[in-house]
Structure formats: structure tokens, C-alpha cells
C-alpha positions as CSV (number, residue, x, y, z in Angstrom):
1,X,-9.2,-8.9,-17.1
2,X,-8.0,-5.8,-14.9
3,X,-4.5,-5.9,-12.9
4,X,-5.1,-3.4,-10.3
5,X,-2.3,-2.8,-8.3
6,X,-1.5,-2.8,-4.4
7,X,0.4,0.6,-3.3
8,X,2.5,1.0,0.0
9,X,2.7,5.1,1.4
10,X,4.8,4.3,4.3
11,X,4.4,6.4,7.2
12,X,1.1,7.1,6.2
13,X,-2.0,7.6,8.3
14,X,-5.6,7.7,7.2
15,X,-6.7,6.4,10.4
16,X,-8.3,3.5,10.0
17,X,-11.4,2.2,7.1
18,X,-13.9,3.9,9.1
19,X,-11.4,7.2,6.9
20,X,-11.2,4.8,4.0
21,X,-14.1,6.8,1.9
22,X,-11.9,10.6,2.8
23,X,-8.8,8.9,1.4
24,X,-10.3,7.6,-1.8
25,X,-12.2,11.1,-2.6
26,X,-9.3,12.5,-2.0
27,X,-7.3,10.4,-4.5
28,X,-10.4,10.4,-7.1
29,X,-10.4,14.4,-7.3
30,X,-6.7,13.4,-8.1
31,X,-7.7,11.8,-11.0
32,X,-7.1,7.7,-9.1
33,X,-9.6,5.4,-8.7
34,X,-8.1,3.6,-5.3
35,X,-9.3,1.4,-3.1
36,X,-8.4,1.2,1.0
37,X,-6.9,-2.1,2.0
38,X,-5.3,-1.7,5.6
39,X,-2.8,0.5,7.9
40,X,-0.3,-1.5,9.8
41,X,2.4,-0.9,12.3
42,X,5.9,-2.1,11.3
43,X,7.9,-4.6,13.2
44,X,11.1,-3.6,14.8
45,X,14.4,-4.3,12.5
46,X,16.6,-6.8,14.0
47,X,19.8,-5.3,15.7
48,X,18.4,-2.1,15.4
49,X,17.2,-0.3,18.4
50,X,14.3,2.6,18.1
51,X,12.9,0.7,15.1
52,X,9.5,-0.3,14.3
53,X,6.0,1.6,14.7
54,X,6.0,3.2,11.9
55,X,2.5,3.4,10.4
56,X,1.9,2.2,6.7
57,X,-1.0,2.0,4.3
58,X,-1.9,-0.3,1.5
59,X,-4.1,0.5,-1.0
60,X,-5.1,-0.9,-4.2
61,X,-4.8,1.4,-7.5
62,X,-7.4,0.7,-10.8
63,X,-5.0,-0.6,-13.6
64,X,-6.9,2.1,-15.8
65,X,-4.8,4.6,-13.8
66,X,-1.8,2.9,-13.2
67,X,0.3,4.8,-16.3
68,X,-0.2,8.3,-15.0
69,X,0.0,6.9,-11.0
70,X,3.7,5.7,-11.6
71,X,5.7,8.7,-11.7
72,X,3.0,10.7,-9.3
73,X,3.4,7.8,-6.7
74,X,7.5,8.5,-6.7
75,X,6.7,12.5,-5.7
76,X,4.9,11.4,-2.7
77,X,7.1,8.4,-1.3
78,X,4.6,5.6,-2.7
79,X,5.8,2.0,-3.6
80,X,4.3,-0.9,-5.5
81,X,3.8,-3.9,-2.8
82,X,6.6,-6.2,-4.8
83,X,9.2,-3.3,-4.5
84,X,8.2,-2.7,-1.2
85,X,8.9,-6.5,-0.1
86,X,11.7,-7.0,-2.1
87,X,13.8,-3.9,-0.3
88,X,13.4,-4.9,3.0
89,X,9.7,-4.5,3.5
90,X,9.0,-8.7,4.1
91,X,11.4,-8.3,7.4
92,X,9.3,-5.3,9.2
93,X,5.8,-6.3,7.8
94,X,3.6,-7.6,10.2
95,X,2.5,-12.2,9.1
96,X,-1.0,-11.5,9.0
97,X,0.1,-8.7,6.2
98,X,2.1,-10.8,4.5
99,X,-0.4,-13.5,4.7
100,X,-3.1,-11.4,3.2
101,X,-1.4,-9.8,0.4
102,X,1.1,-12.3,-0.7
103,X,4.5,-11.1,-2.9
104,X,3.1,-11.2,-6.5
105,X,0.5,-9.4,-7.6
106,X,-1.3,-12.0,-9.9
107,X,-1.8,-14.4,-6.4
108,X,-3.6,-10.9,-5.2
109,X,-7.4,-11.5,-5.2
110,X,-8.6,-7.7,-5.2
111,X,-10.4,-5.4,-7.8
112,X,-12.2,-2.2,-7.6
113,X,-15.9,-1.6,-8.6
């Protein structure tokens, strides 16, 4: 049974999943087999003015690739979905996010062809 993996890029824009086939070439001639999710905006942080808006992608990684993903992801400011929600990311992610890709990834139904 495969594991893949869901991957935040904050402040990332691929413009929407009518781009979703241009990202994932990009990321195959890479050497990753990815899948697009969604893009979001982030929520405001309370108490904290000029927050919020920031645009954020999630994308879903083939467990095959995982190992030589983990310390490429770090070079280009990616985070696993779990790390991302557990420093901060639950309080600026949108509820229909959250709802969609709950914290955990074995709750996560998703898999790449």
C-alpha cells in the first residue's frame, strides 16, 4: 500500500489546476512524481495587522520519491502538511482546507496514478 505524501510551498503560485499539468512536468523532469491538490489564500493572524493573503499550494508527492524529495523540499521552502499544521499553519488555513486534508496523513484519501 503507497503513503504518498501531501507537501505545502507557501507563497507559491501555479495559478490555479487549469496550471496543475505545467507544475507536475515541471516537477517530473525533476525527477517527482506529484500530484496538484489546491492553492489557497491564508487567513489573517489574530492580533496581527497586514497578515493573511499569502498564496499556498498543496500538492501530493509519490511515496516512491519521498527519500530524495526530503532534503530537496527544505532548499526550496516546502513543508510536509503535518509540520505545516503543527507550526502555526491550522490558525491561517482556510476550514474547507482543513476539512479536506485533515492533520494526519493516513486519514488522507489521495494517491497518484
Amino acid at each position: 500500500m503507497r503513503k504518498d505524501q501531501l507537501v505545502v510551498w507557501e507563497g507559491c503560485i501555479v495559478g490555479g489546476p487549469q496550471n496543475a499539468t505545467g507544475f507536475e512536468e515541471q516537477m517530473q523532469k525533476m525527477g517527482f512524481t506529484v500530484r496538484y491538490e489546491c492553492e489557497y489564500k491564508t487567513l489573517p493572524s489574530k492580533g496581527e495587522p497586514n497578515t493573511g493573503g499569502r498564496n499556498d499550494l498543496i500538492f501530493t508527492i509519490q511515496d516512491k520519491d519521498i527519500p530524495k524529495f526530503s532534503l530537496w523540499r527544505l532548499k526550496h521552502g516546502m513543508r510536509w502538511w503535518e509540520d505545516y499544521l503543527e507550526s502555526g499553519g491550522k490558525k491561517i488555513t482556510p476550514k474547507e482546507v482543513l476539512d479536506k486534508y485533515p492533520h494526519g496523513w493516513e486519514k488522507i484519501e489521495v494517491g497518484l496514478s
